[in-house]
C-alpha positions, 0 to 999 in steps of 0.5 A: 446494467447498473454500476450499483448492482442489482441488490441481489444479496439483500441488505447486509448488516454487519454487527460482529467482527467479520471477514469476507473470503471467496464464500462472499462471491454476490457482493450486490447489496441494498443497503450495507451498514457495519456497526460502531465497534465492528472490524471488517476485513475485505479481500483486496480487490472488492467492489461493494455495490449498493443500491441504497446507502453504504454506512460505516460506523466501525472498522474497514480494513483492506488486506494487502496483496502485493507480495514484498520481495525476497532475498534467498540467502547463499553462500556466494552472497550474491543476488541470484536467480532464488530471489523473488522481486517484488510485486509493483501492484498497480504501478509503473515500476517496482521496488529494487532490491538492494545490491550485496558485496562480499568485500571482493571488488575494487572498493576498499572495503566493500560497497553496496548500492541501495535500490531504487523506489517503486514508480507511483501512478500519478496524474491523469492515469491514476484519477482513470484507473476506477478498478484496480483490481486484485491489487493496490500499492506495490510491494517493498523490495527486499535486502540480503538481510530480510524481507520486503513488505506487501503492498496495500489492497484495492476496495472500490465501493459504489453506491447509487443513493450515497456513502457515509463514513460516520464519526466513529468510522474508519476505513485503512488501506494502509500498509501496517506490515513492517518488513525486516533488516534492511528492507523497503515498506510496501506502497500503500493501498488503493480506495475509489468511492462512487456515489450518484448521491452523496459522499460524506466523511466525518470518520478517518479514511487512510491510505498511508505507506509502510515504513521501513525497517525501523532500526539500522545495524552494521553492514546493511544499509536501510531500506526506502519508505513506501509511498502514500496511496490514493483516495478518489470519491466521484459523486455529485455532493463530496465532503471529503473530511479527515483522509491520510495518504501519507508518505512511509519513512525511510529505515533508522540510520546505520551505525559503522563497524560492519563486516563483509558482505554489506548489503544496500537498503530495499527500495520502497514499494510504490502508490500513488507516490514514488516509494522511497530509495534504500541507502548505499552502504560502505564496510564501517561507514553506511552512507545512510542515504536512504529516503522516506517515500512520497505522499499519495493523492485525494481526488474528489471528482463532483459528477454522477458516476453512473457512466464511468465505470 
């Protein structure tokens, strides 16, 4: 069976704003074109198979998919058992929630640790992994003031006589969702394109991480920045034009002058880069060490990729 399908949806034409959903189960196509001017919003996880030519000359958004963390709030200001972790999509190591002190320990007065950044894939794992699956980036983690961010969505588009992204095109696996007080951006997505033609990119191709909660407040510190994804386009011709795998920032600085519990920043989820640390905070003097994450990759793999998927 070809990588490129069968053709069995027919062409496909997209010239209104569309979104694909579980109805949209036969994604083999001859040629699918989406106008200049048009959004269209794939679930994460996708595989569009083309046995002609895939042309964007509108808007490809990716969904995202990995779930942030949450923090349930309680009366012991503790991190129990009601919080939920967040999600590391397809990587190594999920983001860390940020710890909480009630003002009891043996640390003046009150001390809290930021978590850890999610472990981004990187390497020779990542150029392998060609189908992620139902998720990309990871999630960020959460504080006990609020919410981490998902992480982006995966897309993988093969199509056997080539791939245009046209001026006028853009295709985002970014992570736009900012979480809440003191929580870590989400990694950003996951984009595979696979040509036995050509790839050619004159438009905007992103896979970016999400930042942190941008504003700081007394008693949390801030949250990491969530780590840049990865663009990989496998065709024997790429022209690899305009792509952002940037890095998210870390959460604005903490003023001073907080009250009991403090709370440290969420670790930021990872990518292809690490997601970045949240920031240790200390009662009326947040540490403010939180840190942005780190950029994704873009591989760009000259051959036929017919036996590689």
């Amino acid at each position: 069976m070809s990588i490129f399908g069968d053709g069995s949806a027919g062409s496909k034409h997209i010239s209104v704003d569309t979104t694909f959903d579980a109805s949209n189960f036969n994604l083999q196509f001859n040629f699918f074109t989406i106008d200049a001017g048009v959004t269209l919003t794939l679930p994460s996880g996708a595989i569009l198979r083309c046995l002609q030519t895939f042309t964007n000359r509108g808007t490809v958004i990716v969904s995202t998919a990995a779930a942030g963390g949450q923090y349930v709030n309680n009366t012991s200001s503790t991190i129990d058992g009601g919080s939920r972790p967040a999600h590391a999509g397809v990587t190594p190591g999920a983001a860390g929630t940020g710890a909480v002190d009630p003002g009891t320990v043996s640390h003046g007065s009150g001390y809290a640790i930021g978590g850890q950044g999610g472990i981004g894939l990187q390497g020779f794992a990542a150029r392998q992994l060609l189908r992620p699956g139902p998720y990309g980036g990871g999630g960020g983690a959460a504080s006990y003031e609020g919410d981490g961010a998902p992480g982006g969505g995966s897309l993988v588009i093969l199509a056997q006589s080539g791939i245009v992204n046209s001026s006028t095109g853009i295709i985002r696996a970014s992570q736009p969702n900012e979480p809440t007080y003191g929580a870590g951006g989400g990694g950003a997505g996951w984009l595979i394109f696979a040509s036995s033609g050509r790839i050619l990119n004159t438009g905007t191709i992103e896979a970016n991480g999400g930042n942190a909660y941008h504003f700081g407040a007394a008693s949390f510190g801030p949250g990491g920045g969530g780590g840049g994804g990865l663009v990989h386009f496998i065709a024997p011709h790429v022209s690899i034009g305009n792509v952002s795998v940037a890095a998210g920032k870390r959460g604005a600085d903490a003023p001073g002058g907080g009250n009991s519990p403090v709370t440290g920043g969420g670790g930021g989820g990872a990518s292809y880069g690490n997601g970045g640390n949240g920031s240790s905070v200390t009662m009326d003097n947040p540490d403010n060490n939180a840190t942005d994450g780190q950029p994704g990759a873009v591989f760009a793999s000259q051959m036929d990729p017919q036996y590689l998927f």
